[in-house]
C-alpha positions as CSV (number, residue, x, y, z in Angstrom):
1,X,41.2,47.4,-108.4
2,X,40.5,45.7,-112.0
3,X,40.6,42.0,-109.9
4,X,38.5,43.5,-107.3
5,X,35.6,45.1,-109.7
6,X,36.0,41.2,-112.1
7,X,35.5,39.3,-109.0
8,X,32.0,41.9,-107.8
9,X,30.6,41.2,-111.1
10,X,31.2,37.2,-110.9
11,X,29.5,37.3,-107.8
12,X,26.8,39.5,-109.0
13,X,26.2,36.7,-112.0
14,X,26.6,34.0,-109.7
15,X,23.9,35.6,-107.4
16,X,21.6,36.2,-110.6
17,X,22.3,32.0,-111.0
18,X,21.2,31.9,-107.3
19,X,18.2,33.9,-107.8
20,X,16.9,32.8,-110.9
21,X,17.3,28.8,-110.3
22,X,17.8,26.5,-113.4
23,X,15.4,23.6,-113.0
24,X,14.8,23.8,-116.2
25,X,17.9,24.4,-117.7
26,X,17.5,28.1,-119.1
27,X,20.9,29.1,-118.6
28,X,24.0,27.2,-119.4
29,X,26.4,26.5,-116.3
30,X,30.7,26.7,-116.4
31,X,30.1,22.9,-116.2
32,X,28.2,22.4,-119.0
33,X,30.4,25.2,-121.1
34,X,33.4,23.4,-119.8
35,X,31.9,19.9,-121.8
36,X,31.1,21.4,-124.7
37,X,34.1,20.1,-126.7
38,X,32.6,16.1,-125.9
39,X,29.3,17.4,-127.4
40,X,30.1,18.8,-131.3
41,X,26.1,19.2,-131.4
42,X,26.1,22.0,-129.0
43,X,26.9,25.4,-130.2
44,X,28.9,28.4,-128.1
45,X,28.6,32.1,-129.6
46,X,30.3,34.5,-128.3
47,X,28.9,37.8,-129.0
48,X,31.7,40.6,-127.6
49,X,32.9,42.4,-130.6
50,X,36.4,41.5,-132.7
51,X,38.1,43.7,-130.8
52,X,37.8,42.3,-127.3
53,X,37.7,38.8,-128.1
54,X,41.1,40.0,-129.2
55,X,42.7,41.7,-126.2
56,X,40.9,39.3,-123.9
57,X,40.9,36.0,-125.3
58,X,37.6,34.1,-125.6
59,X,36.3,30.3,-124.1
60,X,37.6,27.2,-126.8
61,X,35.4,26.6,-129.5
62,X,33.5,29.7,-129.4
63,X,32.1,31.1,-132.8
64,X,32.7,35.0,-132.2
65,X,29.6,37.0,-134.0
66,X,29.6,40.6,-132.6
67,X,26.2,41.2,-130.9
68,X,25.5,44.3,-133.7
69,X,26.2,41.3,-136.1
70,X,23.7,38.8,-134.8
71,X,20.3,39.4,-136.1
72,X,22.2,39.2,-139.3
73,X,24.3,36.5,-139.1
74,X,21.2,34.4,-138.3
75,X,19.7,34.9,-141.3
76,X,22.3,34.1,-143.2
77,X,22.0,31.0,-145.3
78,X,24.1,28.4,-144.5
79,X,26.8,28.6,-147.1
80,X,27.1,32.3,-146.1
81,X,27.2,31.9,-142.6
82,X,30.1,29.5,-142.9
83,X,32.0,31.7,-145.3
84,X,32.0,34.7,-142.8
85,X,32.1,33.1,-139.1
86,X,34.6,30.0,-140.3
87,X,31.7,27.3,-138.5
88,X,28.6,25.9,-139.4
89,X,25.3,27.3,-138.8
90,X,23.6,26.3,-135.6
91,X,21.0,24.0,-136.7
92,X,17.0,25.3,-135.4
93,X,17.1,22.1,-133.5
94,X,20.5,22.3,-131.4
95,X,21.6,24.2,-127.9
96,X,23.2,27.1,-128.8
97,X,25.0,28.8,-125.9
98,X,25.3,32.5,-125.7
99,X,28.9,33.9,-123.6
100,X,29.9,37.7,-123.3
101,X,31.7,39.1,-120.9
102,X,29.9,39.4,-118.1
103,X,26.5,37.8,-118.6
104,X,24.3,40.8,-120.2
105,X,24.2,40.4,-123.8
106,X,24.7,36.7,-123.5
107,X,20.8,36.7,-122.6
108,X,20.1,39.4,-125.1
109,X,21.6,37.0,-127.4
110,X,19.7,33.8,-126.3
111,X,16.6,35.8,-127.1
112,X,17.2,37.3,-130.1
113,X,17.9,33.7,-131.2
114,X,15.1,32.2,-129.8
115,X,12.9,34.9,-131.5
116,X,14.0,33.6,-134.9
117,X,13.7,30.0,-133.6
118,X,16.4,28.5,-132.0
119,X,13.9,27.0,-129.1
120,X,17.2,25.4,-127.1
121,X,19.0,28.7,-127.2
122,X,20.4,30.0,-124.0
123,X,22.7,32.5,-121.8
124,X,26.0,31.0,-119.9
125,X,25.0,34.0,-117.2
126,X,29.1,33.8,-115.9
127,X,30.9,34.1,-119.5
128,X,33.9,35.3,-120.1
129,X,34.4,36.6,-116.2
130,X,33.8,33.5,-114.8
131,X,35.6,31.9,-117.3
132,X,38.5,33.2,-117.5
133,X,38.5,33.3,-113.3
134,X,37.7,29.8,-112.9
135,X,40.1,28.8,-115.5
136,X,43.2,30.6,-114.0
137,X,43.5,32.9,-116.5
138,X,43.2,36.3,-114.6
């Protein structure tokens, strides 16, 4: 039952994908996710709380901030931000990538960010579920 409600909400984000379109690039794709490791000026943040990351596991290279911790953690000076999360700050300037588990707070995310200026900030609309899926890890 668990696979069966996963696989309904991949295909729900990959119909959003679908939908939406991404001419211009306002949603990050598993490709792009996926390459993130060749591009170290590209951010990922995962925003599901401690506790899931935990039990679930979370995509390589991700910074987990809790989404209840975000508006926070991007205030934070730089010095700070490192102490807490273990990773530098996203630069204003760079793509910062937003993954949850299903696609939801990932966007939230994207636009919180990009209220306090992170212009490039965006959603990966699949996270975790089609992560993990695509990966082989369910």
């Amino acid at each position: 039952m668990r696979s069966f409600l996963i696989g309904c909400l991949v295909i729900c984000a990959v119909f959003q994908i679908v939908v939406a379109g991404n001419e211009n690039g306002d949603f990050a794709t598993y490709e792009e996710v996926k390459d993130i490791p060749n591009h170290p000026e590209k951010f990922l943040i995962e925003v599901r709380s401690k506790e899931l990351v935990d039990k679930d596991g979370s995509i390589p290279g991700s910074i987990n901030i809790p989404f209840t911790e975000l508006e926070e953690a991007l205030m934070m000076d730089d010095g700070e931000f490192a102490s807490k999360y273990g990773a530098e700050k996203p630069p204003k300037d760079a793509v910062v990538i937003f993954t949850c588990l299903g696609g939801q707070y990932a966007q939230m995310g994207a636009d919180l960010a990009k209220k306090n200026g992170w212009q490039r900030a965006k959603p990966y609309l699949g996270s975790w579920l089609e992560w993990s899926k695509r990966e082989g890890l369910q």
